[in-house]
Backbone bond lengths (Angstrom), bond angles and torsions (degrees), N, CA, C in turn:
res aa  C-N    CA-C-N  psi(-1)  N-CA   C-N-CA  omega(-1)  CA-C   N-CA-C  phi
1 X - - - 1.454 - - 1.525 108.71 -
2 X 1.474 106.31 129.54 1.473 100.38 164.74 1.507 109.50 -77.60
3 X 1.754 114.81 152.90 1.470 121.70 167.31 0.889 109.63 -129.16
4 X 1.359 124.21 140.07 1.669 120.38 170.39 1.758 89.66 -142.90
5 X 1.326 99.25 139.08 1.474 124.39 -175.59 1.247 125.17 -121.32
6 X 1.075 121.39 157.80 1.913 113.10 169.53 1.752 92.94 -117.15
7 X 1.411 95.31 132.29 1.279 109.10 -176.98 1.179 113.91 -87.18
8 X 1.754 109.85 138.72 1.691 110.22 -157.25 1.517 72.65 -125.06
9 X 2.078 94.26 160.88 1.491 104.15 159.40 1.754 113.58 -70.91
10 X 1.210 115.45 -177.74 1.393 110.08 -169.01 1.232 117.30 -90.75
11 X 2.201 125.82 -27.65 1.332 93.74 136.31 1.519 134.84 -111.14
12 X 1.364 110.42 88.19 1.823 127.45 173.56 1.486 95.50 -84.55
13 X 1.204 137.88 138.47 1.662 170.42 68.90 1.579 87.06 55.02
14 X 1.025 113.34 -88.37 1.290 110.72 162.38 1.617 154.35 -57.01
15 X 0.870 120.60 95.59 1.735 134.48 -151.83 1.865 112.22 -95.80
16 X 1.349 125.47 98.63 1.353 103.26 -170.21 1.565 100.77 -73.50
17 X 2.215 109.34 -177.57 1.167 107.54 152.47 1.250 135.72 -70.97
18 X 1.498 118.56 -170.83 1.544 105.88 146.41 1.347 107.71 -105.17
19 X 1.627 125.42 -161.84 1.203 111.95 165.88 1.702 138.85 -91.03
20 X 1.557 91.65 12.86 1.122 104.03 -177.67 1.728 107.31 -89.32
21 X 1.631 105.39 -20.23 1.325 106.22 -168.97 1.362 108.48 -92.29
22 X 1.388 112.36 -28.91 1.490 119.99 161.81 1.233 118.64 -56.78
23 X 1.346 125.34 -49.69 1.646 126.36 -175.43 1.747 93.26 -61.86
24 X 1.494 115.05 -70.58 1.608 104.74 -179.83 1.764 110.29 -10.31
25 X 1.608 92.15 -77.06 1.703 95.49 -154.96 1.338 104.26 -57.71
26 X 1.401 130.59 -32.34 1.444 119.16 178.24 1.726 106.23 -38.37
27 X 1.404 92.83 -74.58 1.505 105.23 -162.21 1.457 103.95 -42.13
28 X 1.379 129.86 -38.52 1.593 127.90 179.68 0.993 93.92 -62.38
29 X 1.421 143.77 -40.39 1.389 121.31 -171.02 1.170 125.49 -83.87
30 X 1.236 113.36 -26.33 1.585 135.45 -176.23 1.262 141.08 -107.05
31 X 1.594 98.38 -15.16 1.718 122.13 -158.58 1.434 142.95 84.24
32 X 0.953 118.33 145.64 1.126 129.11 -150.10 1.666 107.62 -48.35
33 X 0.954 102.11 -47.91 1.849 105.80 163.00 1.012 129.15 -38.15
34 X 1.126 134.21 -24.67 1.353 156.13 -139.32 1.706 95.18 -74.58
35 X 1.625 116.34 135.40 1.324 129.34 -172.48 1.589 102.73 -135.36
36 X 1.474 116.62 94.43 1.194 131.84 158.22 1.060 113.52 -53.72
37 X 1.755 127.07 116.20 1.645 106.84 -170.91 1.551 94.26 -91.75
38 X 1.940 119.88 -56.06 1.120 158.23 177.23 1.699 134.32 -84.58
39 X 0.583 142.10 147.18 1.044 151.31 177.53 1.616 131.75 -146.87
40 X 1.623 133.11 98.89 1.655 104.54 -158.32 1.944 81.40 -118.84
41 X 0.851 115.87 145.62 1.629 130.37 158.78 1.697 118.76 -71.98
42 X 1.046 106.69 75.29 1.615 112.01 173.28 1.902 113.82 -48.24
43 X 1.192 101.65 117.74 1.356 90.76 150.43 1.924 140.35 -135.42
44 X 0.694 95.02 -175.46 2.339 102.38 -158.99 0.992 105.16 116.48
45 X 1.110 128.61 0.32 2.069 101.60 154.32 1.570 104.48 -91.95
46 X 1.547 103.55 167.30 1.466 135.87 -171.47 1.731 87.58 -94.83
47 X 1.200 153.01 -47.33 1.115 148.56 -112.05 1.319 126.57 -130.74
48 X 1.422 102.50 -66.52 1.756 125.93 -163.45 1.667 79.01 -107.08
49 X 1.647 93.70 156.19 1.407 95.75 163.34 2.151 97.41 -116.20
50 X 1.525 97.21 128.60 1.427 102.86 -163.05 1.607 102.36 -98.67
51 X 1.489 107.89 149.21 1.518 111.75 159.30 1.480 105.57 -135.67
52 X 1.261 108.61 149.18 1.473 129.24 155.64 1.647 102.55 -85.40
53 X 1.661 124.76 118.51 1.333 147.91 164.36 1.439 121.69 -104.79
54 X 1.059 119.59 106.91 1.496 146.18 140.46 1.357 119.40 -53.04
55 X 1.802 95.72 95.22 2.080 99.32 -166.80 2.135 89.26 -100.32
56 X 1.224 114.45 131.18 1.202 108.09 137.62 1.368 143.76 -25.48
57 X 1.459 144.25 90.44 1.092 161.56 -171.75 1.767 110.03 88.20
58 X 1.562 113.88 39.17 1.004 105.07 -163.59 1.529 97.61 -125.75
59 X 1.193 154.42 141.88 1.168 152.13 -149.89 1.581 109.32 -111.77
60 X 0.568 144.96 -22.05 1.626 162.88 -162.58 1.947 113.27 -151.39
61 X 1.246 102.46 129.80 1.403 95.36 178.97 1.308 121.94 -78.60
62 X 1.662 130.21 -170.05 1.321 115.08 -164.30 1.736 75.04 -150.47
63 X 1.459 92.84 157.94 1.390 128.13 -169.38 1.834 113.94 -91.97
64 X 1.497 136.53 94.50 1.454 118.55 -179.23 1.300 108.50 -91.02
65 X 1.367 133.79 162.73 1.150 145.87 168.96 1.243 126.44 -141.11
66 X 1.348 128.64 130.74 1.566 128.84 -142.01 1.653 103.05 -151.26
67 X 1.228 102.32 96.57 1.481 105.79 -172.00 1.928 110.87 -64.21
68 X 1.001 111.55 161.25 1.738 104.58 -170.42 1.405 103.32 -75.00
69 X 1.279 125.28 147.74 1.945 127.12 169.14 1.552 107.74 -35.74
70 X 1.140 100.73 135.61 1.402 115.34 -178.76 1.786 115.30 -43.16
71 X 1.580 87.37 -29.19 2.175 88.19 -167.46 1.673 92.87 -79.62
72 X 1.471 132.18 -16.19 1.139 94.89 -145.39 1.826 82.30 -108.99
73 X 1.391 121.29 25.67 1.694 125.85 -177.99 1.528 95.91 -98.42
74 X 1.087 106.19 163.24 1.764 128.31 -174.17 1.645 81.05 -102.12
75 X 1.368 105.28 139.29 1.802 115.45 -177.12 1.305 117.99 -51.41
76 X 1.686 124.43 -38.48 1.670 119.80 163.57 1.447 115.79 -62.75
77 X 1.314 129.33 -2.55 1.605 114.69 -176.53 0.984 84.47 -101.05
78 X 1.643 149.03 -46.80 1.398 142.93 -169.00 1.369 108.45 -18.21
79 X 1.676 140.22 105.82 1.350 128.20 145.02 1.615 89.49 120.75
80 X 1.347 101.41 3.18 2.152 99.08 -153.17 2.246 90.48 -67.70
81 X 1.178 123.73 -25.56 1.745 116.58 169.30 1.764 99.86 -71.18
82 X 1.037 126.86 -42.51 1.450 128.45 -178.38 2.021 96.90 -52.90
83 X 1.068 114.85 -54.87 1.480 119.88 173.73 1.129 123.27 -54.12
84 X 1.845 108.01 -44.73 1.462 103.30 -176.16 1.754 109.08 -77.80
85 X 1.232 135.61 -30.94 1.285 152.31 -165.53 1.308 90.75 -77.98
86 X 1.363 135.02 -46.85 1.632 132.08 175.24 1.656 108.49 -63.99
87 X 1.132 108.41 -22.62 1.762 95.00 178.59 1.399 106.36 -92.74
88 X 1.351 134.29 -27.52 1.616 114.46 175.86 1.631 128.41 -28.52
89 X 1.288 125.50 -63.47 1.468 120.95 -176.43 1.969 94.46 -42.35
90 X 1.413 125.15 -56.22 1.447 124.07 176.29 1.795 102.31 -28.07
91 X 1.363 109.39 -56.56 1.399 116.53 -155.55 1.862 117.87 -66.66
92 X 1.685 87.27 -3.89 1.662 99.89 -173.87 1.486 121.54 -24.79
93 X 1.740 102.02 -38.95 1.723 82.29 -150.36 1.633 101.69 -93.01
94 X 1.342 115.15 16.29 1.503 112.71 -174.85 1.682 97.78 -134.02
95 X 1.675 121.00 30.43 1.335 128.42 179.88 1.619 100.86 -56.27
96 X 1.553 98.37 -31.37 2.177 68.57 -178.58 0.903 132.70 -79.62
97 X 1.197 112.09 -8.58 1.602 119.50 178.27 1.843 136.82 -95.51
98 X 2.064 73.29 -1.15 1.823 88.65 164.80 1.559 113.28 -120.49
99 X 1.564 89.23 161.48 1.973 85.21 -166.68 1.582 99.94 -71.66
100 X 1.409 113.01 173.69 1.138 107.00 -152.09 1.978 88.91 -123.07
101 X 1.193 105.74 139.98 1.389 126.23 169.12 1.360 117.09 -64.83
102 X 1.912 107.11 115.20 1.901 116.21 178.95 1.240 81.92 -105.97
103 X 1.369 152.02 -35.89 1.614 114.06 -144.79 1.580 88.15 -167.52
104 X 1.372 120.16 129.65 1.506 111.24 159.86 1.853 100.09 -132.19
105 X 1.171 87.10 134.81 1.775 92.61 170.90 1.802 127.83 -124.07
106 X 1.162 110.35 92.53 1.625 116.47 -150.65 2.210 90.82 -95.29
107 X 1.255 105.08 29.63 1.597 101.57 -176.47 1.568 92.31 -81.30
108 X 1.344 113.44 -49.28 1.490 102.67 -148.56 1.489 118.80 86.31
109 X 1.095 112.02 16.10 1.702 118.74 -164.34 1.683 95.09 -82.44
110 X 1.837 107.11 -55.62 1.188 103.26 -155.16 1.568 113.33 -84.14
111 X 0.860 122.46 -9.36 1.992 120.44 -176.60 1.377 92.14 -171.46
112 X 1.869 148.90 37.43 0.779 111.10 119.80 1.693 97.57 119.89
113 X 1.500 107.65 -38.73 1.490 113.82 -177.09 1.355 107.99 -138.63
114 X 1.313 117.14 165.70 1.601 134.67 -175.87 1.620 99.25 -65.09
């Protein structure tokens, strides 16, 4: 897998993966097959830490989003992707103009955060 990151101080709000944690969540989202070619670290958000992913046999890339570890959120952001992912069906009548949801995983199983 390629990675390219934006390098944060060590304590920034924002925390990237590695590529081991990226390949994980793919495969939860996608299956176990799953072939991360790419990986780029988007940045300008306040919030999520974003990547642009490059899946093997996949024609168009896909968007990840990785809310920050729970310790390092102020107690009202706690859960704040759990909120936004609960309002989509609301967002129906303007669905084309928002990206559209493949995979959300609110366990915490695989690396720890939403």
């Amino acid at each position: 897998m390629e990675l390219h990151v934006i390098e944060q101080p060590a304590n920034a709000f924002q925390q990237g993966l590695t590529e081991r944690q990226i390949l994980a969540v793919a495969r939860r989202a996608f299956g176990p097959g799953t072939e991360v070619r790419s990986a780029t670290e988007l940045g300008g958000g306040m919030y999520n830490t974003t990547y642009r992913i490059d899946l093997a046999g996949c024609e168009e890339p896909v968007v990840l989003r990785v809310a920050p570890e729970p310790d390092r959120q102020f107690h009202f952001e706690r859960e704040l992707m759990r909120a936004e992912y609960a309002s989509v069906p609301w967002l129906a009548p303007i669905s084309d103009l928002m990206p559209r949801v493949l995979a959300a995983d609110f366990t915490q199983a695989v690396i720890g955060r939403d």
